[in-house]
C-alpha positions as CSV (number, residue, x, y, z in Angstrom):
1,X,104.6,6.0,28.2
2,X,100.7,7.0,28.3
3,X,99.1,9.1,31.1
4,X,97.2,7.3,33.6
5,X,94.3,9.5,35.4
6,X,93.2,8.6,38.8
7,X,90.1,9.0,40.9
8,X,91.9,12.2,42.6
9,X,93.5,13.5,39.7
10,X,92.4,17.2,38.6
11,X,91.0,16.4,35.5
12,X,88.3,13.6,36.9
13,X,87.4,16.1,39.4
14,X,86.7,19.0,36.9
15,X,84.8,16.2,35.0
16,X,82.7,15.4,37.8
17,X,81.8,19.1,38.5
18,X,80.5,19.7,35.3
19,X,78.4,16.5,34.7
20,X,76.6,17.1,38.4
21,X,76.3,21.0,37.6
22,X,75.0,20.0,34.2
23,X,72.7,17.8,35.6
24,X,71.4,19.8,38.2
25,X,70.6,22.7,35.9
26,X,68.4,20.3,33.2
27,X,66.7,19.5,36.7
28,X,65.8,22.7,37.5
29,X,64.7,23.6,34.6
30,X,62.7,20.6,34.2
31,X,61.3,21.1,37.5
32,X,60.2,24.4,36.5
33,X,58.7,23.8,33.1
34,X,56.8,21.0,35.0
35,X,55.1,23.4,37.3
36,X,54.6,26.4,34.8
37,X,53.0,23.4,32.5
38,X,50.9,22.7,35.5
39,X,50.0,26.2,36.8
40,X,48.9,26.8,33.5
41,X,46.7,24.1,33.0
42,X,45.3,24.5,36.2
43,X,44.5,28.4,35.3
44,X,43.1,27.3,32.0
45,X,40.8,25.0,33.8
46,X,39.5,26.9,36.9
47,X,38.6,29.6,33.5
48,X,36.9,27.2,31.8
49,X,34.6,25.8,34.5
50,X,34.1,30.0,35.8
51,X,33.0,30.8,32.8
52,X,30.7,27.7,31.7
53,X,29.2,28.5,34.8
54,X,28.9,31.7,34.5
55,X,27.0,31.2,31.1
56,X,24.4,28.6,32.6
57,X,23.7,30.9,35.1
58,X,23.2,33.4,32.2
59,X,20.9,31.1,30.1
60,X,16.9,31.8,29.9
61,X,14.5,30.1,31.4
62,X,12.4,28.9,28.1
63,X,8.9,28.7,29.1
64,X,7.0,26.3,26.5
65,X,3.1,27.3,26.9
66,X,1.0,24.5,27.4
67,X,-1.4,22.5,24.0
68,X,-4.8,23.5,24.0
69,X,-7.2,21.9,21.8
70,X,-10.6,23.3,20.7
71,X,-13.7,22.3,21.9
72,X,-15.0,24.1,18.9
73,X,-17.0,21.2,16.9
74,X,-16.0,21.5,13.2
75,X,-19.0,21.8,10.9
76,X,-19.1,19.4,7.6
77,X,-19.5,20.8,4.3
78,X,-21.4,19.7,1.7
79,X,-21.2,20.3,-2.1
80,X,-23.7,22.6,-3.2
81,X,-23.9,21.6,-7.0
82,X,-23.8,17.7,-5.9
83,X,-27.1,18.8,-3.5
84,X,-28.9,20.7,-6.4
85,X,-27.8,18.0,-9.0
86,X,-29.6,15.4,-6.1
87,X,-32.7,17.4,-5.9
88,X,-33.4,17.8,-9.8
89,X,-33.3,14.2,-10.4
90,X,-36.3,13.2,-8.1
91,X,-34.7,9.3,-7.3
92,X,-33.8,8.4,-4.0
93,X,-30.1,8.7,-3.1
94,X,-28.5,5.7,-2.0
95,X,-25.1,5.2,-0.5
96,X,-23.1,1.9,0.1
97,X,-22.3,3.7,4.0
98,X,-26.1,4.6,4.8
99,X,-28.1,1.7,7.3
100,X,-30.2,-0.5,5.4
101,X,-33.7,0.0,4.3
102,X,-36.1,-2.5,4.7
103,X,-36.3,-3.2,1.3
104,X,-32.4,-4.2,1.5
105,X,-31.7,-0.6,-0.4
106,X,-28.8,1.9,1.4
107,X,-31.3,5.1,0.1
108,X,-32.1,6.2,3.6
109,X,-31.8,9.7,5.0
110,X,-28.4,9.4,5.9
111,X,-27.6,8.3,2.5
112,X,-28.5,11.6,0.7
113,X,-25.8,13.4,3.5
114,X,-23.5,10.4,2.7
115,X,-23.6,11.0,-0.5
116,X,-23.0,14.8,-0.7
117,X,-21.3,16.0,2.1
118,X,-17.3,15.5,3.9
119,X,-18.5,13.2,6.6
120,X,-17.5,10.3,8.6
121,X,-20.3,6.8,8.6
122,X,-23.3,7.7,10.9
123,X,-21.7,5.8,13.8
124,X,-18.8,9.0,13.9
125,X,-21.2,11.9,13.8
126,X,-20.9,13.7,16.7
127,X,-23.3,16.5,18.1
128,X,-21.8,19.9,17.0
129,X,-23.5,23.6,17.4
130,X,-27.4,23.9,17.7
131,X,-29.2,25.1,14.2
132,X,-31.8,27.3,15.8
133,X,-29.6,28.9,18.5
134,X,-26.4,29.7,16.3
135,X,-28.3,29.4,12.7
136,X,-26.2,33.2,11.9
137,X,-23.1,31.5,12.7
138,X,-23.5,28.1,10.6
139,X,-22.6,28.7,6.8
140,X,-25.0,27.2,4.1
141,X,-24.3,23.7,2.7
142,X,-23.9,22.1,6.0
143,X,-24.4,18.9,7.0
144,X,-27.1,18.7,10.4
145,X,-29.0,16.0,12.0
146,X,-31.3,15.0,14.7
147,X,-29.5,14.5,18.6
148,X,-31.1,12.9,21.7
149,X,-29.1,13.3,24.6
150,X,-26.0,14.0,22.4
151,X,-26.3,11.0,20.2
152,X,-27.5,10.5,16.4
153,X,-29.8,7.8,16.2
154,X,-28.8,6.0,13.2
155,X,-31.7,4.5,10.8
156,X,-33.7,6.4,13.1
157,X,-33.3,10.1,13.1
158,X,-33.4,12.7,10.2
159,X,-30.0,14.4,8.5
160,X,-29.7,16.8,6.3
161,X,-28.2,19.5,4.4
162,X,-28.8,23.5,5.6
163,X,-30.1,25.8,3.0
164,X,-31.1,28.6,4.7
165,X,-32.4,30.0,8.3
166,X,-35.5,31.6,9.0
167,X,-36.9,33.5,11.8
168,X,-38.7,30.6,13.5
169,X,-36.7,27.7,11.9
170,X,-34.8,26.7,8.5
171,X,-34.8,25.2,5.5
172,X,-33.2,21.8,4.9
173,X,-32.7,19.7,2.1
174,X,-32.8,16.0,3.1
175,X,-34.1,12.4,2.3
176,X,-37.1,11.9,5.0
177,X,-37.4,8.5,4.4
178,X,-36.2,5.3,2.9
179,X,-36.3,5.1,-0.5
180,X,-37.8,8.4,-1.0
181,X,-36.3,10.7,-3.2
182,X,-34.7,13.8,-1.3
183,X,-36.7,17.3,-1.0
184,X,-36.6,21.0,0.5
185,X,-38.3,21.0,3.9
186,X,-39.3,23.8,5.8
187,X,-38.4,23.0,9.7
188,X,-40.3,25.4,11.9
189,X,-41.0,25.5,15.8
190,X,-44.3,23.8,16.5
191,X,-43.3,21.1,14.3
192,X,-43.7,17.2,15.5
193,X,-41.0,15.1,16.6
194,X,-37.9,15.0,14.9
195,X,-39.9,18.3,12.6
196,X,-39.0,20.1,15.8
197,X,-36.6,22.3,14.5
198,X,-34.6,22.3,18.5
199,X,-33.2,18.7,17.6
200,X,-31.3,19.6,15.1
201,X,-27.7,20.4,15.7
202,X,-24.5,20.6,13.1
203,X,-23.3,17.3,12.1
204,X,-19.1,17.2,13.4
C-alpha cells in the first residue's frame, strides 16, 4: 500500500521550512546587491559631477585680443624697366582703363601709371602718404598723384611714377597730357597748380 503524506505530516513541514528559508536568503541577498549596485552608482556619480566641476572651475579664461587693421595706406609699385622701356620710346602710352581723350584715344596721364604700375582704375585710387612730407619714407617706382580734399580727380589731375626726392621737391616720370608721350619732370615748391609739388600724395 503507498504512503500518503498530509498537510501535517513531518516531511511537508521540513519542505516548507526550507523553500521559505531558501527563499528568504535569495531575498536578502538580492536586496543587498540591489543597494550595493545602487550605492555604488550613486558614489560613481556624485565623483563624476565633483570632479567635472572641479576641472571647469580649473580651466583658463582664454582672452582672444581684439582685430586691428592698419590705417597704414599701402603704396603701389611700379615696374622700373616697364617705366624706362616707356620713356625710351617717346609715343604716348595708352591704356584700355585710362579716361578718354578727346581725340577718343585712352593715352592720358593716368594711362602711362595704368600701364606700368600694380593699381586699381582711377575711380579706386585712394589718397595715401604725402610725397613732400614723407618723400624718405616712400621707395622709388611708386605710383603718386594729384588729391583735392582727399580725392583724385580723374581726367583731370596729374599721376605719376616717383623717381627720386629732392630737397625742395621730386622727380616724377609721368604722361602730362593727353596724347603726349611720357617724360621726367622736375616737381619743385613754387610750381603752378597741380606743379605744386604739396598735391601730390602716394597713389593706395
Amino acid at each position: 500500500m503507498s504512503e500518503t503524506y498530509g498537510s501535517g505530516s513531518p516531511l511537508t513541514t521540513t519542505l516548507a521550512q526550507t523553500v521559505a528559508t531558501q527563499a528568504v536568503h535569495t531575498t536578502k541577498t538580492l536586496l543587498t546587491t540591489v543597494a550595493t549596485h545602487a550605492a555604488q552608482t550613486t558614489k560613481t556619480l556624485l565623483t563624476t559631477v565633483a570632479t567635472h566641476e572641479v576641472q571647469t572651475t580649473k580651466a583658463p579664461l582664454t582672452t582672444v585680443p581684439p582685430t586691428t587693421t592698419s590705417s597704414d595706406p599701402v603704396n603701389q609699385d611700379c615696374n622700373k624697366f616697364s617705366v624706362v622701356n616707356d620713356l625710351s620710346h617717346g609715343q604716348p602710352v595708352a591704356n584700355g582703363n585710362a579716361p578718354t581723350c578727346s581725340s577718343g584715344s585712352f593715352a592720358s596721364t593716368e594711362a602711362f601709371v595704368l600701364n606700368n604700375c600694380k593699381v586699381s582704375a582711377p575711380d579706386g585710387w585712394r589718397q595715401g602718404k604725402q610725397v613732400m612730407s614723407d618723400c624718405n619714407s616712400i621707395p622709388t617706382y611708386t605710383a603718386v598723384g594729384t588729391y583735392l580734399n582727399g580725392v583724385y580727380p580723374v581726367g583731370a589731375g596729374l599721376s605719376g611714377v616717383l623717381l627720386e626726392c629732392l630737397p625742395s621737391g621730386f622727380k616724377i616720370a609721368l604722361q602730362v597730357d593727353c596724347d603726349q608721350a611720357p617724360e621726367v619732370r622736375t616737381v619743385e615748391q613754387g610750381g603752378l597748380g597741380f606743379l605744386d609739388p604739396n598735391f601730390y600724395y602716394t597713389i593706395a
